[in-house]
C-alpha positions in Angstrom: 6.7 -82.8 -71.0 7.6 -86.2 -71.5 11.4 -85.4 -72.2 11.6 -83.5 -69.0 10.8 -86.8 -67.4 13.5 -88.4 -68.9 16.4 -86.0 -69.4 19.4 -88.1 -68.8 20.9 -85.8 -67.1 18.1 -86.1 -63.8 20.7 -88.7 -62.9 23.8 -86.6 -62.3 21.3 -83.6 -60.3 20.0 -85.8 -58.0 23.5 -87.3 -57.0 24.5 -84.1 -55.2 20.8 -83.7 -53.9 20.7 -87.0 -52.5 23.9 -86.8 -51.2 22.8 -83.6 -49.6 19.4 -85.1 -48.0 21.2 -88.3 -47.2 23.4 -86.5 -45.4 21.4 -84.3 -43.4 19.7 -87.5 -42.3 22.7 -88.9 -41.1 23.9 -86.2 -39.4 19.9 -85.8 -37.3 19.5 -89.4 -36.4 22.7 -89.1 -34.8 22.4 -87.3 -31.8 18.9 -88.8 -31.7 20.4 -92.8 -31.4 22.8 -91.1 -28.8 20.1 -89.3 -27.2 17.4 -91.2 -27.3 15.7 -90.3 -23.3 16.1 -86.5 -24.8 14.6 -87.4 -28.1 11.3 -88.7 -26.3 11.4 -85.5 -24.1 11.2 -83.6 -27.4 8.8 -85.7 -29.4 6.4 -85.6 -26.6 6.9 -82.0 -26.2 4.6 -82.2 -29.7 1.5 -83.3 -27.4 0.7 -85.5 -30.7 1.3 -89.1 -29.8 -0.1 -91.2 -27.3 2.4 -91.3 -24.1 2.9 -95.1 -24.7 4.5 -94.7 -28.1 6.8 -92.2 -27.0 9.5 -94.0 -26.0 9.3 -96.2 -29.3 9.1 -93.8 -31.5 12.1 -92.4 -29.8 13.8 -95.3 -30.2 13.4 -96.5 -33.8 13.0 -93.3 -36.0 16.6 -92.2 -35.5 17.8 -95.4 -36.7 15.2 -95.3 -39.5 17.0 -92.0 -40.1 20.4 -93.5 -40.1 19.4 -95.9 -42.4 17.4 -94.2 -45.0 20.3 -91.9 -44.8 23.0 -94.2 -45.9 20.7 -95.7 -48.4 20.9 -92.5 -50.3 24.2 -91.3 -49.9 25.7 -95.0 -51.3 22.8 -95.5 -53.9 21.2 -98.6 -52.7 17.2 -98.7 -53.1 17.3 -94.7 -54.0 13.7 -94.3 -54.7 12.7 -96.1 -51.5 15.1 -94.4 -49.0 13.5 -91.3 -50.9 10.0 -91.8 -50.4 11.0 -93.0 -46.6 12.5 -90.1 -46.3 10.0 -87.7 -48.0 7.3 -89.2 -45.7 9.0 -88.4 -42.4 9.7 -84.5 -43.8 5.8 -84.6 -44.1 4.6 -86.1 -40.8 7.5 -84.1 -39.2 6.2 -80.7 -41.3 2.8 -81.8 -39.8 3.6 -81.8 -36.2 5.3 -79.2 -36.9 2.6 -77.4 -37.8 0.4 -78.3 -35.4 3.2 -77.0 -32.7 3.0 -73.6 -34.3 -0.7 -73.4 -34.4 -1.0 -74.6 -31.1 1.5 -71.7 -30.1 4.0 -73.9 -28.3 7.5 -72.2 -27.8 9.9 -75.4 -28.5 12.9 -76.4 -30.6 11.3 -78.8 -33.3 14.1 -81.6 -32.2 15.9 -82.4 -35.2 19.3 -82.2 -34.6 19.6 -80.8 -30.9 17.2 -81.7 -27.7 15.0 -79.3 -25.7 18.2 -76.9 -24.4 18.7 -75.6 -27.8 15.0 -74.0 -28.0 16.1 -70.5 -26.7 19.3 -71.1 -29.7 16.7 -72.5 -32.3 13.0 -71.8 -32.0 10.2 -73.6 -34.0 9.0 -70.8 -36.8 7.6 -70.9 -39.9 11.1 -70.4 -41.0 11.5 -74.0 -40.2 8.3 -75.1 -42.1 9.8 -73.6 -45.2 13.0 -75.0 -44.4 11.7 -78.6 -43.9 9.6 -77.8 -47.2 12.4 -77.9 -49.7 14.0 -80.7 -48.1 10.6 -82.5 -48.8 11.0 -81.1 -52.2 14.3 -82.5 -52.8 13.5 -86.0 -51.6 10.0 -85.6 -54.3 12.9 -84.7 -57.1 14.7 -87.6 -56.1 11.3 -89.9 -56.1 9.9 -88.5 -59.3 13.1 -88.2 -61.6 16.0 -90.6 -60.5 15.3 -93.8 -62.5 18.9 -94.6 -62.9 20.6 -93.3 -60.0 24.5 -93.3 -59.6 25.8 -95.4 -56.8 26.3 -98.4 -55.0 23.2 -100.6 -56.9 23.9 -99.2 -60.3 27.7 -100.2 -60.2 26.5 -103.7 -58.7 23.8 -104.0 -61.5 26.9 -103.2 -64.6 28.7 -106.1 -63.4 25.8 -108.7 -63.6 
Protein backbone atom coordinates (compact mmCIF):
# COMPACT_ATOMS: atom_id res chain seq x y z
CA UNK A 1 0.00 0.00 0.00
CA UNK A 2 2.64 2.25 0.93
CA UNK A 3 4.26 2.26 -2.62
CA UNK A 4 0.97 3.25 -4.14
CA UNK A 5 1.33 6.34 -2.02
CA UNK A 6 4.41 7.15 -3.34
CA UNK A 7 4.59 6.03 -6.97
CA UNK A 8 6.53 8.76 -8.61
CA UNK A 9 4.61 8.84 -11.23
CA UNK A 10 1.25 10.44 -9.01
CA UNK A 11 3.16 13.58 -10.15
CA UNK A 12 2.76 13.51 -13.85
CA UNK A 13 -1.32 12.14 -13.43
CA UNK A 14 -2.32 14.68 -11.47
CA UNK A 15 -0.76 17.42 -13.87
CA UNK A 16 -3.41 16.82 -16.54
CA UNK A 17 -6.13 16.39 -13.60
CA UNK A 18 -5.35 19.52 -12.12
CA UNK A 19 -5.13 21.19 -15.08
CA UNK A 20 -8.47 19.77 -15.90
CA UNK A 21 -10.17 20.90 -12.41
CA UNK A 22 -8.28 24.12 -12.49
CA UNK A 23 -9.66 24.81 -15.48
CA UNK A 24 -13.19 24.08 -15.12
CA UNK A 25 -12.84 26.42 -12.17
CA UNK A 26 -11.73 29.09 -14.20
CA UNK A 27 -14.02 28.81 -16.70
CA UNK A 28 -17.32 28.82 -13.71
CA UNK A 29 -16.17 31.73 -11.67
CA UNK A 30 -16.20 33.59 -14.79
CA UNK A 31 -19.50 34.28 -15.70
CA UNK A 32 -20.20 34.31 -12.05
CA UNK A 33 -17.55 37.61 -11.32
CA UNK A 34 -19.38 38.94 -14.50
CA UNK A 35 -22.67 38.08 -13.28
CA UNK A 36 -22.64 38.45 -9.98
CA UNK A 37 -26.76 40.11 -9.40
CA UNK A 38 -27.58 36.60 -11.51
CA UNK A 39 -25.33 34.57 -9.39
CA UNK A 40 -27.25 35.68 -6.09
CA UNK A 41 -30.56 35.00 -7.94
CA UNK A 42 -29.27 31.45 -8.39
CA UNK A 43 -27.71 30.78 -5.02
CA UNK A 44 -30.77 31.91 -3.35
CA UNK A 45 -32.80 29.93 -5.54
CA UNK A 46 -31.08 27.02 -3.08
CA UNK A 47 -33.42 28.42 -0.18
CA UNK A 48 -30.11 27.40 2.02
CA UNK A 49 -28.58 30.62 3.08
CA UNK A 50 -29.82 33.35 5.07
CA UNK A 51 -31.02 36.27 2.67
CA UNK A 52 -28.32 38.60 4.13
CA UNK A 53 -25.40 36.48 2.99
CA UNK A 54 -26.66 36.23 -0.45
CA UNK A 55 -25.29 38.90 -2.01
CA UNK A 56 -21.70 38.10 -0.35
CA UNK A 57 -21.54 34.91 -1.05
CA UNK A 58 -22.30 36.00 -4.57
CA UNK A 59 -19.70 38.18 -4.61
CA UNK A 60 -16.61 36.47 -3.20
CA UNK A 61 -16.96 32.69 -4.17
CA UNK A 62 -16.50 33.31 -7.88
CA UNK A 63 -13.32 35.05 -7.22
CA UNK A 64 -12.39 32.32 -4.70
CA UNK A 65 -13.04 30.20 -7.83
CA UNK A 66 -10.88 32.17 -10.07
CA UNK A 67 -8.24 31.91 -7.79
CA UNK A 68 -8.13 28.47 -6.61
CA UNK A 69 -8.42 27.93 -10.19
CA UNK A 70 -5.20 29.51 -11.31
CA UNK A 71 -3.47 28.15 -8.29
CA UNK A 72 -3.81 24.68 -9.82
CA UNK A 73 -3.39 25.21 -13.30
CA UNK A 74 0.24 27.10 -12.63
CA UNK A 75 1.24 24.89 -9.55
CA UNK A 76 1.42 27.31 -6.78
CA UNK A 77 0.19 25.97 -3.28
CA UNK A 78 -1.37 22.73 -5.24
CA UNK A 79 -2.51 20.85 -2.27
CA UNK A 80 -4.30 23.97 -0.81
CA UNK A 81 -6.05 25.18 -3.99
CA UNK A 82 -7.01 21.38 -3.97
CA UNK A 83 -8.60 20.95 -0.71
CA UNK A 84 -10.27 24.62 -1.42
CA UNK A 85 -11.49 23.37 -4.22
CA UNK A 86 -12.60 19.91 -3.03
CA UNK A 87 -14.51 21.67 -0.19
CA UNK A 88 -16.67 23.89 -2.42
CA UNK A 89 -17.50 20.54 -4.82
CA UNK A 90 -18.85 19.16 -1.32
CA UNK A 91 -20.95 22.11 0.04
CA UNK A 92 -21.95 22.69 -3.63
CA UNK A 93 -22.91 18.56 -3.89
CA UNK A 94 -24.74 19.41 -0.58
CA UNK A 95 -27.05 22.08 -1.71
CA UNK A 96 -27.29 20.30 -4.41
CA UNK A 97 -28.69 17.70 -2.82
CA UNK A 98 -30.84 19.27 -0.78
CA UNK A 99 -32.47 21.06 -4.10
CA UNK A 100 -33.22 17.67 -5.37
CA UNK A 101 -34.72 16.32 -2.33
CA UNK A 102 -36.57 19.34 -1.81
CA UNK A 103 -37.90 18.78 -5.56
CA UNK A 104 -36.96 22.20 -6.86
CA UNK A 105 -36.79 22.47 -10.74
CA UNK A 106 -33.60 24.83 -11.14
CA UNK A 107 -30.26 24.97 -12.98
CA UNK A 108 -27.60 24.26 -10.16
CA UNK A 109 -25.77 27.75 -11.33
CA UNK A 110 -22.41 26.76 -12.20
CA UNK A 111 -21.52 28.03 -15.25
CA UNK A 112 -24.90 29.70 -16.56
CA UNK A 113 -27.68 31.70 -14.48
CA UNK A 114 -31.42 30.84 -13.98
CA UNK A 115 -32.37 31.05 -18.08
CA UNK A 116 -30.38 28.05 -18.74
CA UNK A 117 -32.69 25.74 -16.28
CA UNK A 118 -35.05 24.55 -19.08
CA UNK A 119 -31.27 23.88 -21.25
CA UNK A 120 -29.64 22.27 -18.05
CA UNK A 121 -31.74 20.94 -15.21
CA UNK A 122 -30.44 19.96 -11.70
CA UNK A 123 -30.52 15.86 -11.65
CA UNK A 124 -28.80 13.39 -10.15
CA UNK A 125 -26.78 13.30 -13.25
CA UNK A 126 -25.20 16.41 -11.93
CA UNK A 127 -24.58 14.89 -8.39
CA UNK A 128 -22.53 12.20 -10.10
CA UNK A 129 -21.06 14.63 -12.24
CA UNK A 130 -19.94 17.03 -9.42
CA UNK A 131 -18.78 13.63 -7.65
CA UNK A 132 -15.82 12.84 -9.73
CA UNK A 133 -14.77 16.34 -9.88
CA UNK A 134 -14.68 16.04 -6.02
CA UNK A 135 -12.81 12.92 -6.70
CA UNK A 136 -10.18 14.38 -8.76
CA UNK A 137 -9.50 17.31 -6.46
CA UNK A 138 -9.15 14.22 -3.37
CA UNK A 139 -6.52 12.53 -6.01
CA UNK A 140 -4.86 15.65 -6.23
CA UNK A 141 -4.98 16.19 -2.13
CA UNK A 142 -3.93 12.73 -1.29
CA UNK A 143 -1.22 11.90 -3.93
CA UNK A 144 0.51 15.13 -5.40
CA UNK A 145 3.44 15.69 -3.05
CA UNK A 146 5.69 17.02 -5.70
CA UNK A 147 3.50 18.61 -8.15
CA UNK A 148 4.81 20.06 -11.48
CA UNK A 149 4.47 23.73 -11.94
CA UNK A 150 5.11 27.16 -11.10
CA UNK A 151 6.40 26.38 -7.05
CA UNK A 152 8.37 23.28 -8.01
CA UNK A 153 10.41 25.23 -10.79
CA UNK A 154 10.81 28.24 -8.23
CA UNK A 155 11.87 25.76 -5.40
CA UNK A 156 14.94 24.01 -8.19
CA UNK A 157 16.42 27.36 -8.44
CA UNK A 158 16.86 28.07 -4.64
Amino acid sequence: MNRWLDWRFHRWLALPARWYLGGLFILASLHKIANPASFALDVATYRLLPLFTINMFALVIPWVELLAGIMLVLGLRVRAAALVTSGLMAAFMGALGWALVQGLEMSCGCFASQSAAKFDPISWHTMLRDACWLAIGLYVICFDHQPIGLESMVGKRR
